[in-house]
C-alpha positions in Angstrom: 15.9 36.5 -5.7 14.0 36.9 -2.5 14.8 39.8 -0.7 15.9 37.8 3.0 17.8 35.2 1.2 20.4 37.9 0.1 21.7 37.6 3.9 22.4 33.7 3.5 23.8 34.1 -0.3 27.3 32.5 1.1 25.9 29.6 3.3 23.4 28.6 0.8 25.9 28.5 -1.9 28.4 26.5 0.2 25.9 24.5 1.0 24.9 23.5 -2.3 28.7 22.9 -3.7 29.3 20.1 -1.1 26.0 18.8 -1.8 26.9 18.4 -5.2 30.2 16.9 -4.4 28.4 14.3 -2.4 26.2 13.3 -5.2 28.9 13.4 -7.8 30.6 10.8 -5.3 27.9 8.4 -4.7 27.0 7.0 -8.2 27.5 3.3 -8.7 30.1 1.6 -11.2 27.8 2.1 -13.5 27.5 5.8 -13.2 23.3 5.6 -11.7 22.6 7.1 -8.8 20.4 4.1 -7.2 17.9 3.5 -4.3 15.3 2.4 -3.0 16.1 -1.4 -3.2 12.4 -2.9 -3.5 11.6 -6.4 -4.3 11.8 -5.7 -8.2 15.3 -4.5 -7.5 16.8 -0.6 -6.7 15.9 2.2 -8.7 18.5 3.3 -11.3 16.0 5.2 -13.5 13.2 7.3 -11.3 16.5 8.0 -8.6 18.6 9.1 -11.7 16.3 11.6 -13.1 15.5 12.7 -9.9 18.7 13.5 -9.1 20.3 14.5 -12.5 17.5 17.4 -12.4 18.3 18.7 -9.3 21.9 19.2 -10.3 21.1 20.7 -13.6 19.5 23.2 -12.0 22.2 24.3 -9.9 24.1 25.4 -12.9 27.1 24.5 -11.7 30.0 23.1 -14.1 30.3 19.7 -13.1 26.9 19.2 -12.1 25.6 20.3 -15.8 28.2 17.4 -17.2 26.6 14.9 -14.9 23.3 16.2 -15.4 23.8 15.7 -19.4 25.4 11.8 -18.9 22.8 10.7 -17.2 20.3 12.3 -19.5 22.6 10.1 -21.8 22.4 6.8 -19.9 18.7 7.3 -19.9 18.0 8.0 -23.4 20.1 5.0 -24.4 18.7 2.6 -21.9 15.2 2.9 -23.3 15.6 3.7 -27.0 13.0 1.1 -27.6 10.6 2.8 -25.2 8.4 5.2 -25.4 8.8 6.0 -21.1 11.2 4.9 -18.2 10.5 2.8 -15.5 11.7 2.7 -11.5 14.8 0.7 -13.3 15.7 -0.9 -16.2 13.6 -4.2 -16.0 10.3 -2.7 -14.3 8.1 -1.6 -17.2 7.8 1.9 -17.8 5.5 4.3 -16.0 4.5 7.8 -16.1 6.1 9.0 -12.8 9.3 7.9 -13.7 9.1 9.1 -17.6 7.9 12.9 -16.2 11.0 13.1 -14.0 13.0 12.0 -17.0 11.0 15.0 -19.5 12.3 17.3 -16.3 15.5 16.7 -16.6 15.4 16.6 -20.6 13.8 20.0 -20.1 16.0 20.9 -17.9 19.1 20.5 -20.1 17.3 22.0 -22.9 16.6 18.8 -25.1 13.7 18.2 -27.7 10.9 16.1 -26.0 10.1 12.6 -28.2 6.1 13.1 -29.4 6.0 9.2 -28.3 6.7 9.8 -25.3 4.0 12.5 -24.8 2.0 10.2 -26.0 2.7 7.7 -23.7 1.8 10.3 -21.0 -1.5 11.3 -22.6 -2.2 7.7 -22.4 -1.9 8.0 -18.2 -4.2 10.5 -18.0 -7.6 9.4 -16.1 -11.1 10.4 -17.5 -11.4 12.9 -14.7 -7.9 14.1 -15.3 -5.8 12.6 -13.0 -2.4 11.0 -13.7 -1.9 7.4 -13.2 0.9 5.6 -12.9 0.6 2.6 -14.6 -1.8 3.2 -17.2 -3.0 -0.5 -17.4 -2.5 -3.8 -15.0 -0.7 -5.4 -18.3 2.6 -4.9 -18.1 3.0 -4.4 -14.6 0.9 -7.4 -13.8 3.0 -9.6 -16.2 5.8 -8.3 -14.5 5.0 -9.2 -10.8 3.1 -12.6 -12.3 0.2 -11.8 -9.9 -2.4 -13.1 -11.6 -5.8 -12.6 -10.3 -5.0 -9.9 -8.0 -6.1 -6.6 -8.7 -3.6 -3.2 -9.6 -6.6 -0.7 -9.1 -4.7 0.9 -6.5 -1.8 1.6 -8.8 -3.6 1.9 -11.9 -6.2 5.2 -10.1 -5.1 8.6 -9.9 -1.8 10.0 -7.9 -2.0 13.1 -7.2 2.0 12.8 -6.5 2.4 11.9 -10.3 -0.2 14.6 -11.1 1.6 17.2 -9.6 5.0 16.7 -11.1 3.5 16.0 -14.5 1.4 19.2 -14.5 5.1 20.9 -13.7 5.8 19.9 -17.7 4.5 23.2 -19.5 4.6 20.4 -22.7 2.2 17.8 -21.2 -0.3 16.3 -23.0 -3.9 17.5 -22.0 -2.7 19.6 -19.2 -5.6 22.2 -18.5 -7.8 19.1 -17.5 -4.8 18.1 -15.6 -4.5 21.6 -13.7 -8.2 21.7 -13.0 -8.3 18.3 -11.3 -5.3 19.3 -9.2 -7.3 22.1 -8.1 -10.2 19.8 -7.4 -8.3 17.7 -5.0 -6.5 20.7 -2.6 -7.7 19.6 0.9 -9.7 22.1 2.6 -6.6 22.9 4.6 -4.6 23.4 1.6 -2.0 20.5 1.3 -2.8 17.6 -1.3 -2.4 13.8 -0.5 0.6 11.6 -1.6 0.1 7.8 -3.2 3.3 7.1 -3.2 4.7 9.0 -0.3 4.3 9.1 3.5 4.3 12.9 3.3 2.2 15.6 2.2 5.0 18.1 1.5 6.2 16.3 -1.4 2.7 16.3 -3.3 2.1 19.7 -2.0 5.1 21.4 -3.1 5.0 20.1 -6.8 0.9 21.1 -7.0 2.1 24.4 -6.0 4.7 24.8 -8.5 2.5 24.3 -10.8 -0.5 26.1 -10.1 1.8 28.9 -9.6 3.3 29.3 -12.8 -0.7 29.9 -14.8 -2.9 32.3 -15.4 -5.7 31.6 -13.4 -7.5 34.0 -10.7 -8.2 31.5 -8.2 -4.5 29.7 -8.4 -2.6 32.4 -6.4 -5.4 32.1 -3.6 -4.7 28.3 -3.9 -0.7 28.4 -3.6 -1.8 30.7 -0.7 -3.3 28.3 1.0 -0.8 25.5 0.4 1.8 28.4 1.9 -0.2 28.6 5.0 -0.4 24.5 5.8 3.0 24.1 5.3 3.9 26.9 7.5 1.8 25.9 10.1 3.1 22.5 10.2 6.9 23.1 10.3 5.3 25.5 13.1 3.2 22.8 15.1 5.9 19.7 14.3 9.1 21.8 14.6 12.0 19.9 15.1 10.1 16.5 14.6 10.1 18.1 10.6 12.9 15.6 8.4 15.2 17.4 5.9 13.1 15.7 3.4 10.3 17.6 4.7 12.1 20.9 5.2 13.1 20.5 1.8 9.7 20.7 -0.1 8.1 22.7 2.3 10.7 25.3 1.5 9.5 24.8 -2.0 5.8 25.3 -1.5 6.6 28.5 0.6 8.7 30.0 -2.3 5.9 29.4 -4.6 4.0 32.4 -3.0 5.2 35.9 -3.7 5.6 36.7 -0.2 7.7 33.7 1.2 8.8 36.0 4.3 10.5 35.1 7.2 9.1 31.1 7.5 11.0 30.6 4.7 14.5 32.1 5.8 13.7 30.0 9.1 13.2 26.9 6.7 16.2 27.6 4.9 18.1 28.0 8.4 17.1 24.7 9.7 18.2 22.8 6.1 21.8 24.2 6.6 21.9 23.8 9.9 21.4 19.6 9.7 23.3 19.6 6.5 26.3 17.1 7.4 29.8 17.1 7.2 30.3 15.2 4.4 27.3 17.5 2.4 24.5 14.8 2.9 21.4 15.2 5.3 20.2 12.6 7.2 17.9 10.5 5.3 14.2 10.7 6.7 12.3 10.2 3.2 9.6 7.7 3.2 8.6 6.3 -0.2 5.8 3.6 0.5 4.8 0.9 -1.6 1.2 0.1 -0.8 -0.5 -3.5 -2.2 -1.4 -3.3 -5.8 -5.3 -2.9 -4.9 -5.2 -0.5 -2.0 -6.5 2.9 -3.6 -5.9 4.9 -0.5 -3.1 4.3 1.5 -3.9 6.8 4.2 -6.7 4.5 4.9 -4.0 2.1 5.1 -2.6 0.2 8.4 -0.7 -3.0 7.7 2.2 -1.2 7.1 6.0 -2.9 7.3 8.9 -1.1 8.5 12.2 -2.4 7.3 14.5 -1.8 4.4 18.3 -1.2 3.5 20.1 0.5 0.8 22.5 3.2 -0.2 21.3 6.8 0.4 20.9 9.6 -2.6 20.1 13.2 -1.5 20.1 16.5 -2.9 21.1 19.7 -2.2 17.8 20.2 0.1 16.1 17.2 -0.3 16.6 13.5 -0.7 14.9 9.9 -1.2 15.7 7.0 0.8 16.1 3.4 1.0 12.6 1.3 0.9 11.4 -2.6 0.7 8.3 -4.3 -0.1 7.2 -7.1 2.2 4.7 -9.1 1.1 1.6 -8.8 4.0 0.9 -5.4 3.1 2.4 -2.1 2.1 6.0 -1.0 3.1 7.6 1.9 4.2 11.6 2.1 4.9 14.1 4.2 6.4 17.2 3.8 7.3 21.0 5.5 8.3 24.2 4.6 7.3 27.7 6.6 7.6 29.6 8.2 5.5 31.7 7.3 2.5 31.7 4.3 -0.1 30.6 1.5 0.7 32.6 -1.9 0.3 30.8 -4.6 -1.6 29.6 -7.3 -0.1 28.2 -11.1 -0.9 24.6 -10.5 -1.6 23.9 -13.7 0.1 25.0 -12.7 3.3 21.7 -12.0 5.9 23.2 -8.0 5.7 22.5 -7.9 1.7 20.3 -10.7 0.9 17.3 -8.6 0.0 14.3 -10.9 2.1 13.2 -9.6 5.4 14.2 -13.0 7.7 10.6 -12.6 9.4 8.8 -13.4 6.2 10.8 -16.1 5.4 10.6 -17.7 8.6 7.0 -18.0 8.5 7.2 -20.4 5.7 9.5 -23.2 5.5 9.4 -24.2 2.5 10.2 -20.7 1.3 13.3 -20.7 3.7 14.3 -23.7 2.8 14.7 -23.2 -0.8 16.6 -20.5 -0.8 18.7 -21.5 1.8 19.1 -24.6 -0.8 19.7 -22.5 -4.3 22.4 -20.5 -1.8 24.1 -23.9 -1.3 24.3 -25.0 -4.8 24.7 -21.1 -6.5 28.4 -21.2 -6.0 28.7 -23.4 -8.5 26.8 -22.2 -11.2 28.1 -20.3 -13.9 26.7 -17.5 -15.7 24.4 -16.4 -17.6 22.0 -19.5 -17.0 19.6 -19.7 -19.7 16.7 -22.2 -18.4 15.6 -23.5 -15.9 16.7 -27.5 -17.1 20.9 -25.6 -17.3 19.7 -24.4 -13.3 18.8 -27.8 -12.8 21.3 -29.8 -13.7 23.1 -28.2 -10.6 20.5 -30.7 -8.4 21.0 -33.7 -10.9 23.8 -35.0 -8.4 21.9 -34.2 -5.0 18.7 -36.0 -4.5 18.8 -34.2 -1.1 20.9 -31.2 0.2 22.2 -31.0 3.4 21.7 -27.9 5.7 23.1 -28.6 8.5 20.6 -30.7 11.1 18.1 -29.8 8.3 17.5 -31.2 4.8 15.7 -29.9 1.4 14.4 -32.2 -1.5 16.1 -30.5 -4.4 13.6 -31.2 -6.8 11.1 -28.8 -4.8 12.9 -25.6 -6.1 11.4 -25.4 -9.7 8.0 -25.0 -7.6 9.6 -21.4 -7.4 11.2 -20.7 -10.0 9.6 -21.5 -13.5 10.7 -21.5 -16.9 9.5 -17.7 -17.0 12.5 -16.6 -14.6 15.0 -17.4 -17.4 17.3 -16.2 -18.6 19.3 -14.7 -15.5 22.2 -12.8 -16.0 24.0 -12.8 -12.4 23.6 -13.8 -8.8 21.7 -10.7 -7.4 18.8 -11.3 -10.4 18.8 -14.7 -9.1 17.9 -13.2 -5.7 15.2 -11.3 -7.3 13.7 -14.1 -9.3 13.3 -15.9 -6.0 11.6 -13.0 -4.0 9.5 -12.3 -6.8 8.4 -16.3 -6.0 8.3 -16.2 -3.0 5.7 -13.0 -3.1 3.5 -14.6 -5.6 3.3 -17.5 -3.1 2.3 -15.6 0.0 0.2 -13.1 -2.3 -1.8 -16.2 -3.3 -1.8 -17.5 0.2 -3.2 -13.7 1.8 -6.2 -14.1 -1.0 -7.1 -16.7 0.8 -7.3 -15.1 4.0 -10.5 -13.1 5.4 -10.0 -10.0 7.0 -11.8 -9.5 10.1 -14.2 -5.9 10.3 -13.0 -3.0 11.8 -14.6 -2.2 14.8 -15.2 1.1 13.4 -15.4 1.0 9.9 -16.4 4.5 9.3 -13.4 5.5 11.7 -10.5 6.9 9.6 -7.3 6.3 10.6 -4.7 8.5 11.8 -2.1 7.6 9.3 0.1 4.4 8.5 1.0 2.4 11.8 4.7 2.5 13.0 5.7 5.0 11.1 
């Protein structure tokens, strides 16, 4: 243990057990932690492992038992699979399947040779990890065709990081050395997936700092340094998400000092009443071509969903819109919260905005809305959907009408079966963004001014 944290022993551990008895409280019916409610749905699988694996490591009782039943859920979900994906209909990818070997590892169970060689198959010529190995099953998933996934299929350093955490990981001294190769020059490392370099940072550091080589402790040096200068220079504008991996980075070097007891001050200090932080994460979701996201500035704010955290970090709620990438945060209170009609304009999952710049798209789902209380489930084609118009020629919305016979523009054959009404939701905003996908291709984009000009950041952030 670190000599200064001996003086917080109490306060941290407090802090931790009503952490843990907030995440214990917040699973779903289910029993997944889920978030990050994206246009494929919320994740159940990435948000499980992620969490499961920082309550293993508390070694706490209770938190080892929900640690192991998730570990459960997960094996059983995928037994046909060689990896996990964000949830149980996204195919599977190698960010979610390495937080899922963490947690395995974690609990001490045997790691499935197939799935390490589903990782080795994610691994870049150069040495990078990717995740999505190929645009296939992704691509048949979205049913984008003709627009590219290079962006998702090049090389994360965020899913590096954490993968080169796995002492078993397939081809992992190529992995190390490309990690090393892409340290900025001030010594942080740059996120795909996330708004924030302390994430990225504080996994690369983690693992650097746990090998052999020479140069590695001068590197985890230098990671130390960035991240203390910016909790330094950004102070209080610093998130608990933030805080959280920071912290981590710092405790990577032998000589943490007192940056780190100030870190670990400010976490219990915003720590809530209820054990939860306020949620500040910001995972973004950039279009399936975009390769650098930094680079980046069409962003779109918006998003809603139930909040996970840990005991000193968290992830948060996110959306995809479909006129660029998306990055979401959001608060909610305390407590459970009651269920509500997923068709109401608080759960159904469409930004309003993007609808209302199409008609048609409005339109229709205000029409499968109307007829949907009638249908029974599970509907297993798209001639059983319908027969629900086979009586209206035209539906009534109020001073506006819809041609019913419109709606199997949206949703083809390939969007059966469906199994309930929120996958009916999702089957139409998967239409809906293949539609204005299709329309944006169409679109040229006007030059920068400045095209050698790199931008800040992401806009509205």
């Amino acid at each position: 243990m670190h000599p200064w944290l001996t003086r917080s022993v109490s306060r941290i551990a407090s802090a931790i057990e009503r952490a843990v008895a907030y995440l214990l409280d917040h699973r779903d019916k289910q029993g997944w932690w889920t978030d990050f409610d994206t246009l494929a749905g919320p994740s159940t699988e990435w948000v499980s492992a992620f969490v499961g694996l920082a309550l293993a490591r508390t070694n706490r009782s209770e938190a080892l038992a929900a640690a192991r039943e998730i570990w459960r859920r997960l094996r059983w979900r995928r037994w046909w699979s060689p990896g996990w994906g964000f949830n149980g209909t996204v195919p599977s990818d190698a960010d979610t399947t390495i937080w899922v070997l963490h947690l395995a590892t974690s609990l001490g169970a045997p790691v499935n040779r197939r799935t390490l060689r589903f990782l080795a198959g994610h691994v870049t010529p150069d040495g990078a990890l990717t995740t999505y190995a190929h645009a296939g099953p992704i691509g048949a998933f979205t049913q984008l065709s003709g627009f590219s996934f290079s962006g998702w299929c090049s090389a994360h350093a965020c899913v590096t990081a954490a993968g080169a955490c796995l002492e078993q990981l397939p081809q992992r001294d190529r992995v190390l050395a490309w990690l090393r190769r892409a340290q900025s020059p001030s010594g942080h490392w740059n996120s795909y997936w996330w708004s924030s370099p302390h994430y990225v940072t504080a996994l690369a550091s983690e693992a650097l700092a746990s090998t052999t080589d020479p140069g590695d402790a001068d590197r985890v040096l230098r990671a130390g340094q960035w991240a203390a200068a910016d909790l330094e220079q950004r102070a209080e504008a610093v998130s608990p998400f933030e805080n959280g991996f920071a912290l981590r980075t710092l405790l990577s070097r032998r000589d943490a000092g007192s940056t780190a007891a100030c870190v670990v001050e400010r976490i219990i200090r915003a720590q809530r009443a209820d054990g939860s932080w306020m949620p500040s994460a910001r995972l973004r979701i950039p279009p399936p071509d975009v390769t650098d996201p930094d680079a980046y500035d069409r962003w779109v704010e918006g998003g809603r969903g139930p909040d996970v955290l840990t005991n000193v970090r968290f992830v948060r709620c996110q959306r995809q819109a479909a006129e660029g990438g998306t990055m979401a945060i959001k608060r909610k209170g305390a407590g459970k919260r009651p269920q509500r009609d997923p068709w109401t304009k608080q759960g159904f999952p469409i930004v309003l905005d993007v609808l209302r710049t199409n008609q048609s798209m409005e339109l229709t789902a205000s029409a499968v809305r109307h007829v949907e209380r009638e249908l029974k489930y599970p509907v297993h084609s798209l001639d059983q959907f319908l027969k629900l118009f086979s009586r209206r020629r035209v539906i009534h919305l109020g001073a506006r009408t819809v041609e019913a016979a419109p709606v199997k523009v949206f949703l083809g054959e390939k969007s059966f079966p469906i199994r309930e009404s929120r996958e009916l939701i999702s089957r139409l905003i998967m239409a809906f963004e293949r539609e204005r996908m299709s329309q944006l291709l169409t679109i040229p984009l006007a030059p920068r001014a400045d095209a050698t000009q790199r931008p800040e950041g992401p806009r509205n952030l």
